[in-house]
C-alpha positions in Angstrom: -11.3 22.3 0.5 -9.6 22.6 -2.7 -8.7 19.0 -3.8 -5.4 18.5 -6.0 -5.9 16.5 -9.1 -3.6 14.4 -10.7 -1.6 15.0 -13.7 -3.5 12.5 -15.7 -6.6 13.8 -14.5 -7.4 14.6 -18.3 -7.2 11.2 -18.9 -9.4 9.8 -16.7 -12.1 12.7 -17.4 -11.8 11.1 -21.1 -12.4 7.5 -19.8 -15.5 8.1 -17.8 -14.2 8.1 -14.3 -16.2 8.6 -11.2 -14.3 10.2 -8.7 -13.8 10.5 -5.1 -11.6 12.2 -2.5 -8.5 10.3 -0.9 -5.7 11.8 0.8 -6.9 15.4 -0.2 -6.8 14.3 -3.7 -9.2 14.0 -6.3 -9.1 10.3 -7.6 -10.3 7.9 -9.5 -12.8 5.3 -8.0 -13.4 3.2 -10.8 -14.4 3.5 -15.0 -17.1 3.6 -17.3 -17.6 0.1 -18.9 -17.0 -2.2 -16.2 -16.2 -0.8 -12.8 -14.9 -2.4 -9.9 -15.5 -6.0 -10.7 -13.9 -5.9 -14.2 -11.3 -3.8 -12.9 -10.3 -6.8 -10.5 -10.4 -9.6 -12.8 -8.2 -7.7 -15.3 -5.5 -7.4 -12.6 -6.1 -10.7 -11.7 -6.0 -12.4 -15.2 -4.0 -9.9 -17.2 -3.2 -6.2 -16.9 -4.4 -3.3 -15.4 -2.8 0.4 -15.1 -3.7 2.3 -11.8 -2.8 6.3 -11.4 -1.4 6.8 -7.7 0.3 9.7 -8.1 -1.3 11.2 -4.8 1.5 8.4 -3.2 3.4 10.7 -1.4 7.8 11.1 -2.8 10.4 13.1 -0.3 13.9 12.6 -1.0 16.2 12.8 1.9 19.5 13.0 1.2 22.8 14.1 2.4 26.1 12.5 3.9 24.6 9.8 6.6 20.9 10.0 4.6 20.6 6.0 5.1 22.3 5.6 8.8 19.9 8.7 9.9 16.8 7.2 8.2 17.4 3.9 9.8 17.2 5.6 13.4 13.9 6.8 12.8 12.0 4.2 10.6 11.2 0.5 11.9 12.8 -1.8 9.6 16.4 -2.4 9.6 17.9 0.2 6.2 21.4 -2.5 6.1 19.2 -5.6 4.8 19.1 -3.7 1.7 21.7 -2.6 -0.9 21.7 0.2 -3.3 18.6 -0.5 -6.6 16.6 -1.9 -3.5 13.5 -0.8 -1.8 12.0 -1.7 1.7 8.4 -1.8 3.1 8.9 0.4 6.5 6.7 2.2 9.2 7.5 5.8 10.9 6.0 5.2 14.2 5.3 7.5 17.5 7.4 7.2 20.8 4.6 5.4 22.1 4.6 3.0 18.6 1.8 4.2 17.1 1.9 4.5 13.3 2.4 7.9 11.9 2.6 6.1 8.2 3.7 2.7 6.3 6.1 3.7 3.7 8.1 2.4 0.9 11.9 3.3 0.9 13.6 3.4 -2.3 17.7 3.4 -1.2 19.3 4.9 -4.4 22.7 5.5 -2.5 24.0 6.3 0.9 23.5 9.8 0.8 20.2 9.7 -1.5 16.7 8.2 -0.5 13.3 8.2 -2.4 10.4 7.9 0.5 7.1 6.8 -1.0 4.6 7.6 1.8 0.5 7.7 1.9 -0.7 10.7 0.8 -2.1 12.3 3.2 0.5 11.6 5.6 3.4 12.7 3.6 3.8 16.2 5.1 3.7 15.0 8.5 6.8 12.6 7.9 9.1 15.2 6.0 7.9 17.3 9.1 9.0 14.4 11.9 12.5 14.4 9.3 13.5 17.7 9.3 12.7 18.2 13.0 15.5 15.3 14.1 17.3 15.8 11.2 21.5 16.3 11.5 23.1 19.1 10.1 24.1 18.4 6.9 20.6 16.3 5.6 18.3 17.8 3.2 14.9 16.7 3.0 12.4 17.9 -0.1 8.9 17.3 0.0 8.3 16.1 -3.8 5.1 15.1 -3.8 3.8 17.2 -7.3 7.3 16.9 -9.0 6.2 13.2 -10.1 3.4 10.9 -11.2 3.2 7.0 -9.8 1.7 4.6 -12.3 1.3 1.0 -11.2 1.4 -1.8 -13.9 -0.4 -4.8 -12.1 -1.1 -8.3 -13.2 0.6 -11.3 -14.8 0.7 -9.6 -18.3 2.9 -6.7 -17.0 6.1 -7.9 -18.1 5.0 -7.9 -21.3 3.1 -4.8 -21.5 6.1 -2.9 -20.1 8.6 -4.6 -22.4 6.6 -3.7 -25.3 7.4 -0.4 -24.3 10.9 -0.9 -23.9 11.2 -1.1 -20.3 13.3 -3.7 -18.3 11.2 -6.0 -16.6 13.2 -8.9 -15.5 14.7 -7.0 -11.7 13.7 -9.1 -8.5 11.2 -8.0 -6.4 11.4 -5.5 -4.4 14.0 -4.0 -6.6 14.4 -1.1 -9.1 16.0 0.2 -12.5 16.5 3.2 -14.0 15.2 3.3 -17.2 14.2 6.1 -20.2 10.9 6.6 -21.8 10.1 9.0 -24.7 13.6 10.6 -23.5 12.6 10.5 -19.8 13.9 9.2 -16.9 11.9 7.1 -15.0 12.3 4.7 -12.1 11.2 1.2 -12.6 10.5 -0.7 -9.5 9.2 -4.2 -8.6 6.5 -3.2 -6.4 2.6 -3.3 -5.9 -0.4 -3.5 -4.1 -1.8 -6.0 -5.2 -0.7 -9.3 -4.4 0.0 -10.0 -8.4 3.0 -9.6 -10.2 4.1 -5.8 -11.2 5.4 -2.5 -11.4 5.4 0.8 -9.6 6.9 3.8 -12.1 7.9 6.7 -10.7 7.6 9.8 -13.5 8.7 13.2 -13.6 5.1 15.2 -14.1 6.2 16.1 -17.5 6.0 13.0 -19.0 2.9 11.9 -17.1 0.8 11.4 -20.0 3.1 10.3 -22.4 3.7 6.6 -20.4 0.7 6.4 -19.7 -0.8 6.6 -23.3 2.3 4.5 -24.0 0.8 1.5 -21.7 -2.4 1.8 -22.8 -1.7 1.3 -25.8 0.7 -1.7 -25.4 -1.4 -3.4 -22.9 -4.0 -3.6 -25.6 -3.1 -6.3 -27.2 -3.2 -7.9 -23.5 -6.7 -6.7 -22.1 -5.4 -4.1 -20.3 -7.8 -1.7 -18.0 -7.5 1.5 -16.2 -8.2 0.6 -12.9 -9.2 3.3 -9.5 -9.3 3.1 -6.2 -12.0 0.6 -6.3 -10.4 -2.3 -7.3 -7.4 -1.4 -5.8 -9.0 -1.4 -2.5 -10.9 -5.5 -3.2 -7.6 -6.1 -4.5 -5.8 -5.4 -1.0 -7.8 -6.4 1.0 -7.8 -9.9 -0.6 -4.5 -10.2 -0.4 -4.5 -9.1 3.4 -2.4 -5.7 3.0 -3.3 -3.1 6.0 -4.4 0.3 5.0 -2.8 3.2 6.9 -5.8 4.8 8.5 -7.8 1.7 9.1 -5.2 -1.7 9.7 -2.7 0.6 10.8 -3.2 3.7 13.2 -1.8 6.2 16.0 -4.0 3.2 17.6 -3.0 0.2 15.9 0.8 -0.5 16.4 2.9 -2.6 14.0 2.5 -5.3 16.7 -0.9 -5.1 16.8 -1.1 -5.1 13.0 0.9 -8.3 12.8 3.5 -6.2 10.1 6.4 -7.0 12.9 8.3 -8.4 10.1 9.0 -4.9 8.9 10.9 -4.1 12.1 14.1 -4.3 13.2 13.6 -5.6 16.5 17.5 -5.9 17.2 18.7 -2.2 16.2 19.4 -0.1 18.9 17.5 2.6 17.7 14.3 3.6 16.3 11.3 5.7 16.7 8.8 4.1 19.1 11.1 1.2 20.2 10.7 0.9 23.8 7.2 0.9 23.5 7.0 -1.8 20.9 9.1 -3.6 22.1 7.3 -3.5 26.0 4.2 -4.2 24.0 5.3 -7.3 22.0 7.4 -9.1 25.2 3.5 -8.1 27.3 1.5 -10.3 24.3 -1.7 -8.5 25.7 -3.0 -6.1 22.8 -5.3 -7.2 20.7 -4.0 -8.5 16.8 -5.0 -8.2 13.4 -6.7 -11.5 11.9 -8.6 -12.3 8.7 -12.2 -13.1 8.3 -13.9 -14.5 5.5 -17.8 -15.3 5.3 -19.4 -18.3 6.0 -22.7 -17.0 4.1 -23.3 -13.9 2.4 -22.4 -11.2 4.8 -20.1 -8.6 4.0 -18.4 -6.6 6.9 -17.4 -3.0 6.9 -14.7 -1.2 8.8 -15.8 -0.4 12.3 -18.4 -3.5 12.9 -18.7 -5.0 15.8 -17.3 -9.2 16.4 -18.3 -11.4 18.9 -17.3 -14.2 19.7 -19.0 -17.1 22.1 -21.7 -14.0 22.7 -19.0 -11.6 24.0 -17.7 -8.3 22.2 -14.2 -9.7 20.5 -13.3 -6.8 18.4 -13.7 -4.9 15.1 -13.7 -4.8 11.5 -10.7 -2.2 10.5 -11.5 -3.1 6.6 -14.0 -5.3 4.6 -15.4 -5.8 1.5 -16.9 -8.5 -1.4 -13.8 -10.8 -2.6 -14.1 -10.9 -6.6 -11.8 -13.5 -6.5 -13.8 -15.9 -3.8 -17.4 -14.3 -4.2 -18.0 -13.8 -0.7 -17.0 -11.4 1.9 -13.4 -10.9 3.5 -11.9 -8.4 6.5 -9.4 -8.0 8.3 -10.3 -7.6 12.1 -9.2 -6.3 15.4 -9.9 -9.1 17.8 -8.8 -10.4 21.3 -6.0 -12.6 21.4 -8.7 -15.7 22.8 -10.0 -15.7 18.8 -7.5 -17.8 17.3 -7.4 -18.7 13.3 -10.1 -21.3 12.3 -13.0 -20.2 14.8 -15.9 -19.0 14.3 -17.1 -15.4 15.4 -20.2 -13.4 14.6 -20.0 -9.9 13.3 -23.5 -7.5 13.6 -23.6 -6.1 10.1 -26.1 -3.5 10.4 -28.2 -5.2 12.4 -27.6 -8.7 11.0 -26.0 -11.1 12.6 -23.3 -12.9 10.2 -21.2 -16.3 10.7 -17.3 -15.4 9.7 -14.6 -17.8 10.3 -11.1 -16.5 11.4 -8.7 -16.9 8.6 -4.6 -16.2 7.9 -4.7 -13.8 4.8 -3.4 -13.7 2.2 -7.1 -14.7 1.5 -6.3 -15.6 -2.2 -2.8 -16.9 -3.7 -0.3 -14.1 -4.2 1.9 -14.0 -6.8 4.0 -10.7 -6.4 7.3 -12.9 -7.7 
């Protein structure tokens, strides 16, 4: 299989990047002088710039673009006004999750969808196939580059640049750079304060030279999929393929805040809804290491000798210096008891744990 490659591929050839497939794209994983580690601590204690433009973008738009798109996605479109965006999921009839998605609502009749990459066909397809007469829906996933600005010397990094940083989270601007339009948003992965910018192909290399270059003077890194990944999970922030399946419902992956539970309509509500009132399925939970283990997605835990569950992700916190998951686990493990997970052929002590695992400070 052919992979794509990033616009800024160039640019991460020239920093030494070790690279690794993700979402049929050929990525980043992490740099030459520092890696993972140092990657983390710069978003954690300063800057760091992270391609994703393999992040899928579809525009849907049309006369009734927002009142069709709130029939099919989970959460509820009319909490949020125009310059806003929304964390949603496109779900199966039986509630499944076909994607988690960020919703950029630009106007009534025009929508930016942000969806994983390797999912992003599949949800224009599910669009177009409901779709009224009337909608258009564009699959433009290589008409733009995503850079994300991360840490809590963004806002000056970007401002340096000349680019408004002072929108609420969750929000967006559109700005100019190097007589570009670009889209500004208050968004990330993270769990730190920063940006997501959405940029036309064209001017892919030009912003991200330009915050290099004023992140400088701040410590800023280039940062892959590595860190992004420790990142995440520290903060707690399910992974579409892993926290969040055909398998794995939004109730089951504790993200019910990002459903509209009283709209009449959406795609897999009967089922979620029969599934939430049941309180049967197993849930999501957070597990952190009582010694040095380090748990890996698809793990076995115990708990009192009995089969409890599964790691879904896992990896070694930067932040704490010890191991952290997120886990699949029968509703009898509750937060703040112990359970056992076999890592490859090891038994290891974790203790159930509400993430975020580390203090977030997206605002």
């Amino acid at each position: 299989m052919t992979l794509a490659q990033s616009p800024l591929h160039r640019r991460h050839v020239e920093l030494g990047a070790k690279f690794a497939e993700f979402g049929g794209w050929e990525m980043p994983l992490e740099y030459a002088g520092g890696g993972v580690l140092a990657e983390h601590k710069a978003v954690r204690d300063a800057v760091g710039v992270f391609d994703v433009s393999h992040l899928g973008k579809a525009t849907v738009q049309g006369a009734g673009a927002v009142d069709y798109l709130d029939r099919c996605f989970t959460n509820a479109l009319a909490r949020i006004d125009a310059g806003q965006a929304q964390y949603t999921l496109c779900c199966d009839d039986d509630g499944g999750v076909v994607d988690d998605l960020i919703v950029y609502r630009r106007a009534d009749d025009d929508v930016l969808l942000v969806p994983n990459a390797a999912n992003t066909a599949e949800v224009v397809r599910r669009l177009r196939e409901r779709a009224p007469e009337g909608l258009t829906i564009t699959d433009r996933h290589h008409d733009y580059a995503v850079l994300a600005v991360q840490g809590p010397r963004s806002d000056e990094t970007l401002a340096a640049i000349g680019l408004p940083v002072s929108h609420d989270y969750m929000s967006y601007v559109e700005a100019e750079l190097g007589g570009e339009a670009i889209t500004v948003c208050r968004t990330g992965y993270t769990g730190e304060r920063g940006y997501e910018l959405v940029v036309p192909v064209s001017a892919a290399l030009t912003a991200w030279d330009a915050i290099m270059a004023a992140g400088e003077a701040y410590g800023i890194r280039a940062c892959g999929l590595g860190a992004r990944d420790t990142l995440r999970t520290e903060m707690g922030y399910p992974l579409h393929g892993q926290d969040l399946t055909r398998d794995i419902t939004p109730v089951m992956g504790r993200v019910g805040w990002a459903v509209g539970w009283d709209k009449p309509e959406f795609w897999g509500r009967d089922a979620l809804l029969a599934q939430r009132a049941a309180a049967e399925v197993p849930l999501l939970r957070g597990l952190v290491a009582a010694g040095r283990g380090i748990a890996r997605p698809g793990m076995a835990v115990s708990a009192d000798g009995e089969e409890a569950g599964r790691v879904t992700s896992g990896t070694f916190s930067p932040t704490l210096r010890k191991g952290v998951a997120l886990a699949l686990l029968d509703r009898r493990v509750s937060v703040g008891d112990e359970v056992t997970v076999d890592v490859r052929g090891r038994t290891e002590t974790f203790v159930v744990t509400a993430p975020p695992f580390v203090e977030s400070s997206t605002r």
